[in-house]
N, C-alpha and C positions, 0 to 999 in steps of 0.2 A: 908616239904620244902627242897627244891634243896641245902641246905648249901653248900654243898663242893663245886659244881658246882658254884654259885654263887659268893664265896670267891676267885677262878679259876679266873674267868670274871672279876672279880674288880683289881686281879694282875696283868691281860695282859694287863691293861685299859694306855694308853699313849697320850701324847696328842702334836701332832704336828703345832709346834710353825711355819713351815716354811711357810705352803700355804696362798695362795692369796683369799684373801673374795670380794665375790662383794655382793654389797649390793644396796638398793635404800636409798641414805643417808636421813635424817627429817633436814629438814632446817628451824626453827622457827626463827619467827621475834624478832627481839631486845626486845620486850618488854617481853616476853617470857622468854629470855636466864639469863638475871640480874645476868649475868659474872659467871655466875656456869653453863652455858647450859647444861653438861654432865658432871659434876664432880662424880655425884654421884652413878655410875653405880657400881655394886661390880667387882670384879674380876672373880669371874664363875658363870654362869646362866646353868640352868638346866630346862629342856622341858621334858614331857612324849609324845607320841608319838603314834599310833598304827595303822594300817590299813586302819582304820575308820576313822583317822582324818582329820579335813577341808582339809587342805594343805599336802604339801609332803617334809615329813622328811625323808630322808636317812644319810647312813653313811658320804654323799659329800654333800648333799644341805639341807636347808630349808626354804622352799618358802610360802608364804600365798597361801589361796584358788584362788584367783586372780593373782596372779604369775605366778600358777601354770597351768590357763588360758591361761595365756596372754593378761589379759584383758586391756583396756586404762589405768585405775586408778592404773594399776598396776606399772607403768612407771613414775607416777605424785606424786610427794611427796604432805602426808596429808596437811602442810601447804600452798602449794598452789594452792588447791582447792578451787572456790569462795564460793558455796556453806557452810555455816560454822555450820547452822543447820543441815544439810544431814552427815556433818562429826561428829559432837556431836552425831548424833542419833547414827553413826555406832558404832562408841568408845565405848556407851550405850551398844549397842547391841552385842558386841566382849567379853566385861567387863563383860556380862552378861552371856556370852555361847547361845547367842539368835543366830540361821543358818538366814544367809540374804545373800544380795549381794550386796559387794562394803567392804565385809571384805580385807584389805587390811594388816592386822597385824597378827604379828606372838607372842604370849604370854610364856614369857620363867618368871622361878621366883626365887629369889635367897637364897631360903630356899630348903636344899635337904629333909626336913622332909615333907613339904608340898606338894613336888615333888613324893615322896614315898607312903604318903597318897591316891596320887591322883592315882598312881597305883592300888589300893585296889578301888579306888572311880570307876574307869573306867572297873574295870570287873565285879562288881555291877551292873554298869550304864544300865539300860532298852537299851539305843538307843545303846550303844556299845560293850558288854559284851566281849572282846577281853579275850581272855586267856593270861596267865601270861606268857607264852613264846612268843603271839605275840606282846606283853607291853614294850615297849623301850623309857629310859630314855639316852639323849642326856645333856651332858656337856662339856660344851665351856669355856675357857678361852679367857673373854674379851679385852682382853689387843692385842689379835693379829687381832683385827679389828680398823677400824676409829671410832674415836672416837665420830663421829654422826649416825653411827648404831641403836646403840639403844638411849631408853628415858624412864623414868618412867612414870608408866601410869599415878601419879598423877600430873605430868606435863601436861600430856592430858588431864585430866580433866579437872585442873582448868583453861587450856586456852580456854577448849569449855564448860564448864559448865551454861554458861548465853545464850545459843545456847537450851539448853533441860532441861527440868525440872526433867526427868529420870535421865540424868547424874548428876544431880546436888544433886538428892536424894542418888544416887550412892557414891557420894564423902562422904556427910552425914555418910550415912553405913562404907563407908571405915575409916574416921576421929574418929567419934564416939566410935567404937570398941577396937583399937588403934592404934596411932601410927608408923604406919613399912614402911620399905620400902620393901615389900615382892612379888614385879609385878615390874618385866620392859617387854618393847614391843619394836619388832623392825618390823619396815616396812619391808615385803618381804625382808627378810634376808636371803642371800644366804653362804653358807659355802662349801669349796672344802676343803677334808679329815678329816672333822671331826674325 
């Protein structure tokens, strides 16, 4: 293993507080928000990244598959979509690493172990086997976005869970196991100088 090198990269590692984020803000309805809409975001989220993935992460942006498009859906916050089973299923299907279309999110998690893991998981992976130098983990400090960027997924869930029986078995899985808040998503999430 590359230790020195690696130790190297994590020293240069800085994080600029100044640039401007655009983003596509989640705007849920009152019944949704119950005065905490986004309270509970952590402070840094952390994404792996690689070549192969849906969407395009660089050191300046990260967009979903659809962003990076410029598809319709990519312009239209999930809440106001009429459709509420087609967005259940996709949330389903995102949540799941299921390839579709009409992925509109971007999955970042605020556990760096799970983040690291998932490096080891992805040059394993049959469909991606990226080498460990093409494997890049991206950390952000949330605090220099609006604060309706992001959303926990289990916020998405339980407001489309009675939309699909899959999501609702999903939440299941996710409850059951335990406890965490270990997944937020933000919609087509764009970042300048990460």
């Amino acid at each position: 293993m590359a230790s020195p090198e690696l130790e190297d990269q994590l020293q240069r590692l800085t994080v600029d507080e100044s640039c401007d984020a655009e983003s596509l803000p989640f705007r849920p309805p009152e019944d949704l928000q119950g005065g905490k809409k986004f309270d509970e975001i952590p402070r840094y989220l952390f994404r792996v990244f690689t070549p192969r993935s849906q969407g395009t992460t660089t050191s300046s942006w990260v967009k979903s598959r659809e962003a990076r498009h410029n598809t319709a859906c990519s312009k239209v916050d999930i809440f106001a979509q009429a459709d509420r089973q087609e967005i259940a299923q996709m949330i389903n299907r995102h949540l799941r690493w299921i390839e579709g279309d009409g992925h509109n999110l971007v999955s970042w998690t605020s556990f760096l172990l799970f983040a690291l893991v998932y490096i080891f998981h992805l040059r394993a992976n049959t469909r991606d086997r990226s080498k460990f130098e093409q494997i890049n983990l991206c950390i952000i400090g949330t605090s220099t976005f609006p604060e309706d960027v992001f959303l926990r997924d289990l916020d998405l869930i339980r407001r489309y869970r009675s939309h699909d029986e899959s999501l609702r078995a999903f939440e299941d899985l996710r409850l059951n196991k335990k406890k965490t808040r270990n997944s937020t998503t933000s919609e087509s999430t764009s970042r300048k100088g990460l």
